[in-house]
N, C-alpha and C positions, 0 to 999 in steps of 0.2 A: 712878239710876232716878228718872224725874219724881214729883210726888207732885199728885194733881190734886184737887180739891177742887169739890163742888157742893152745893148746896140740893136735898131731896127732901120734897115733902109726902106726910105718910102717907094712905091712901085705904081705903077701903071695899071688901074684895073677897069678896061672900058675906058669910059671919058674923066672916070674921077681915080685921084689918089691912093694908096691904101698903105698900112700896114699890116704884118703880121704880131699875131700873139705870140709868146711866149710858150712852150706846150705844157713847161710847169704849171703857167695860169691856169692855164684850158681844162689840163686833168684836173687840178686840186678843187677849181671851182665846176664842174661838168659843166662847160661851155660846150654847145651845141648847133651847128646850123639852124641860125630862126634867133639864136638867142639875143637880146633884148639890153643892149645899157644902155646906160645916163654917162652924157659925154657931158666934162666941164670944163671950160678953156678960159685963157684968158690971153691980151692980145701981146703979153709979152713974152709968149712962146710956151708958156705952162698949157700941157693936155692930159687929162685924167679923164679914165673909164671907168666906172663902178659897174657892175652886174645887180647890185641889189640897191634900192634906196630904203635904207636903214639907216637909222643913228650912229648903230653901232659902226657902219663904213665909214660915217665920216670921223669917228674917234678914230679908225684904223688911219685914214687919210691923214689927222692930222700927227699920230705916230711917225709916220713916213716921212711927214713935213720936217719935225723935229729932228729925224736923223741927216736928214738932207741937209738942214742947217749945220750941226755939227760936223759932218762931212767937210763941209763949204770952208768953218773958222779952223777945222786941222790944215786944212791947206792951204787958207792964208796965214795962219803961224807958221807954215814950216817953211814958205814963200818967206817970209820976214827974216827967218833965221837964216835960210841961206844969201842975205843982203848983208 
């Protein structure tokens, strides 16, 4: 599974916050006005949206995790090497 990555500025909508989606997400999953996720946070700045509550999302979720780690230790080795 790809894992894709974007920049979102938060904005003003009414009296609360918002981001926008991604429109790769939108289309690949048909996200819809109405549609329905499971928001999961935590208070050290991680936010995640699922659309579905399935197992299988959170296998996907924790793919994503796994590559975000690897991402994380290529750039503190390459941080080291330029020291």
């Amino acid at each position: 599974m790809p894992v894709f990555e974007s920049s979102r500025k938060v904005q003003v909508f009414g009296s609360s916050l918002a981001l926008t989606l991604p429109a790769l997400f939108v289309k690949a999953n048909e996200v819809e006005k109405g549609s329905v996720g499971k928001v999961y946070y935590g208070l050290d700045g991680v936010l995640v949206v699922s659309l579905v509550d399935d197992p299988r999302a959170r296998e996907g979720l924790m793919e994503i995790i796994d590559k975000l780690n690897a991402d994380c230790m290529k750039k503190r080795e390459g941080e080291k090497s330029v020291k």
